[in-house]
C-alpha positions in Angstrom: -100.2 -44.8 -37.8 -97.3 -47.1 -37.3 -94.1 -45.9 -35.6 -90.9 -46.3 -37.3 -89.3 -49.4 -35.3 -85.9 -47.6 -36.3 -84.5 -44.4 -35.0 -82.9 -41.7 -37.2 -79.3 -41.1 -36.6 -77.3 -38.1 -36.7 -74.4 -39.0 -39.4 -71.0 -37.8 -37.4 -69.4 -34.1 -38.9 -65.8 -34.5 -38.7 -64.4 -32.3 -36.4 -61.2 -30.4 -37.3 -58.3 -30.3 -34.4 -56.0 -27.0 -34.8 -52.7 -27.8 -36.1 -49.5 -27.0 -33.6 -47.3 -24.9 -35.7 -43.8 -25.7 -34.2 -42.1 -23.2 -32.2 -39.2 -20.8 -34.0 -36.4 -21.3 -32.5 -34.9 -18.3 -30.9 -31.9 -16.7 -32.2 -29.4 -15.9 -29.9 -29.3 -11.5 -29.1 -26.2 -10.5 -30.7 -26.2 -7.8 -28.0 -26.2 -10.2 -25.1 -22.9 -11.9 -27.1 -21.2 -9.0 -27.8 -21.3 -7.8 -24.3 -20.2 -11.5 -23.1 -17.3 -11.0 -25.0 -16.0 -7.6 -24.1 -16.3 -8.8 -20.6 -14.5 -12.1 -20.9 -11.6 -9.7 -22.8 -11.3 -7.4 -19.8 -11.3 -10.0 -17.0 -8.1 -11.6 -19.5 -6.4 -8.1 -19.7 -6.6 -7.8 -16.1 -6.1 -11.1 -15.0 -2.9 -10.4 -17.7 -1.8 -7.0 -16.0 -2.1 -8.7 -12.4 0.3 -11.5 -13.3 2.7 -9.2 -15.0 2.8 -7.1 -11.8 3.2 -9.7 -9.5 6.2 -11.4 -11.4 7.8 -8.0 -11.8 6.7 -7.1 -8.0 7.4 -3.4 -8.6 9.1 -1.2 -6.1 8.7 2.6 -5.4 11.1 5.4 -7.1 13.3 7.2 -4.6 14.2 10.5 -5.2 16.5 13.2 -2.8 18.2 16.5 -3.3 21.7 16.2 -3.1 22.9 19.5 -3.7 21.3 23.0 -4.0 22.9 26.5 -4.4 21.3 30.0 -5.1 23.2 32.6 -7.1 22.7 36.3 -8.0 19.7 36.6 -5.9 18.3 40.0 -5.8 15.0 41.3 -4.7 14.0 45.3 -5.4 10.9 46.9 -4.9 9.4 43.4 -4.0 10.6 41.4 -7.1 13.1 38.6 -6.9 15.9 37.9 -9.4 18.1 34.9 -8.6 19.0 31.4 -10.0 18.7 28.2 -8.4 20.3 24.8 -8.7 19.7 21.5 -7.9 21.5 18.0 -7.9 18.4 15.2 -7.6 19.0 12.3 -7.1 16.7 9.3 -9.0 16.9 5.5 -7.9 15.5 3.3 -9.9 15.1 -0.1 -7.6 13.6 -2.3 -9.5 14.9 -5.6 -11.2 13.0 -5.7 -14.2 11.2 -2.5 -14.7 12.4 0.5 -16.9 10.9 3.7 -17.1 10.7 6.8 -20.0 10.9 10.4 -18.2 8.8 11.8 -21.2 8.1 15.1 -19.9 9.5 16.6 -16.2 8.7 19.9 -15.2 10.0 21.2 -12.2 9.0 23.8 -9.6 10.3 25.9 -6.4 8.3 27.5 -4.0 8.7 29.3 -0.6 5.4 29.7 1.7 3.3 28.3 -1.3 4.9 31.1 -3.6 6.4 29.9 -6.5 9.5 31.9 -7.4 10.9 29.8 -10.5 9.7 27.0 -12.6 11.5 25.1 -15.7 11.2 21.8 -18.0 13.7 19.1 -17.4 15.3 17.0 -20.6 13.9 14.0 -20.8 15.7 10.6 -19.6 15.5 7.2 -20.1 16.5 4.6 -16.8 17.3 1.2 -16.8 16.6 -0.8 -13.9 18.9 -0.5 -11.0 20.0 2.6 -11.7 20.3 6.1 -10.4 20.7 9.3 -12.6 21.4 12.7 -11.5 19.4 15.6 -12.7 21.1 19.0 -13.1 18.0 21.1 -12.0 18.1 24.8 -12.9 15.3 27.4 -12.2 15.8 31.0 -12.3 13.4 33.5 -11.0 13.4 36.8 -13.6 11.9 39.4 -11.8 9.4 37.4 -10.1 6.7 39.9 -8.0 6.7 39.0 -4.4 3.6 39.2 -2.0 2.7 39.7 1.5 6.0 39.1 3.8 7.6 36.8 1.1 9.7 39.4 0.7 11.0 40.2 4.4 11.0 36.6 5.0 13.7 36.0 2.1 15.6 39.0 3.1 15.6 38.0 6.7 17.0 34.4 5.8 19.3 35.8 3.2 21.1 37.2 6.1 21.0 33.8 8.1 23.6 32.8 4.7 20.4 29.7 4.1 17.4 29.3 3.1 14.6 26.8 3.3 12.5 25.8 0.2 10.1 23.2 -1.5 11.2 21.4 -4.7 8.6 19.5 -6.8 8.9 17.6 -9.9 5.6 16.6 -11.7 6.5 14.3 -14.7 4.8 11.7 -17.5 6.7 7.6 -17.1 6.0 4.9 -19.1 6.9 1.0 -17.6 8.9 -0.8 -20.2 9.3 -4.6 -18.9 10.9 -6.8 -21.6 9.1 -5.5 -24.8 5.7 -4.4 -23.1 5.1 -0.9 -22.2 2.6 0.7 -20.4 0.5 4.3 -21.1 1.5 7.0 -19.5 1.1 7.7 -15.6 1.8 10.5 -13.6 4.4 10.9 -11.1 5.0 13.5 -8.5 7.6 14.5 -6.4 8.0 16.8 -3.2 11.1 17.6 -1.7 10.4 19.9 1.9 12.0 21.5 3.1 15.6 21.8 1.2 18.0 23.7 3.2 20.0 26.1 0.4 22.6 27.9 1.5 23.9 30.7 -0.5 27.4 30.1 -0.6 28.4 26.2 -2.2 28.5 24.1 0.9 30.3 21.0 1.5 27.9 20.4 4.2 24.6 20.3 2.6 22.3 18.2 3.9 20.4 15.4 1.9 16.4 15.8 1.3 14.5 12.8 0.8 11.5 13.2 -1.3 7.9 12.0 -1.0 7.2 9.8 -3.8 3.3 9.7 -5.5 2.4 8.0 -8.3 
């Protein structure tokens, strides 16, 4: 039997290639953006706030007692009765900086007793200036304990008295039309020498100044 002199070939399937679908492009996370932008705003407001302050170049509030006096002071069966008044002095230093006194309260103590306390009017200061507060506190029956009450009798008799003063109050900064929030300012006076009688020698107390 004769051979076929040609040889069968295969007929060639066409072969299929897998189509690239094209990448979706990513939408930017509006998370990552919002966060971009709240930090880019507080780096501004600070970089603001730090400009402001070093034009203005703020200086610290003085405060002193400048006067003192304590009237009808009484104490029975361990309870004190008396009034007390103070002259304080506040300097304002600074060249461009106001300040709102929104809310003052006031305090005296002896040996970390307090024997009066009282509000303060509110006050507005312009810069470079230096108001006087009339401080008055009056102690109304006030209970006394362990040797307060010897002590003060004891330095009644010397005709003076030593005591602490503080002032705790709520400022705003007003420079040009911007004002700031509220800060809190504290002032300790230690010790004020009060005499009993009005002296035309008293003796000025500086205060510590912490805001």
């Amino acid at each position: 039997m004769a051979q076929d002199s040609g040889t069968k070939q295969n007929p060639q399937l066409p072969t299929h290639q897998p189509t690239q679908q094209p990448t979706p492009r990513r939408k930017p996370h509006i998370l990552r953006w919002i966060a971009i932008f709240f930090l880019a705003l507080i780096v501004l407001v600070g970089i603001a706030v730090l400009v402001i302050w070093l034009v203005v170049k703020p200086k610290r509030l003085v405060f002193s007692v400048d006067d003192a006096l304590i009237q009808n002071f009484n104490i029975n069966n361990n309870h004190l009765n008396a009034s007390f008044h103070f002259v304080i002095r506040s300097y304002n230093p600074n060249t461009k900086v106001s300040i709102y006194y929104d809310k003052i309260e006031s305090r005296v103590d002896y040996d970390d007793q307090t024997l009066a306390y009282n509000l303060v009017e509110p006050f507005y200061q312009p810069h470079k200036n230096v108001t006087r507060l009339g401080v008055k506190l009056k102690a109304d029956s006030v209970a006394l304990v362990g040797s307060v009450p010897t002590d003060l009798k004891l330095e009644k008799s010397s005709g003076e008295i030593e005591l602490n003063v503080w002032l705790k109050a709520r400022i705003r900064f007003k420079v040009g039309a911007w004002k700031s929030s509220h800060r809190t300012l504290k002032v300790f006076c230690s010790p004020v020498l009060v005499h009993f009688s009005r002296s035309k020698n008293f003796e000025r107390t500086i205060c510590d100044v912490e805001l």
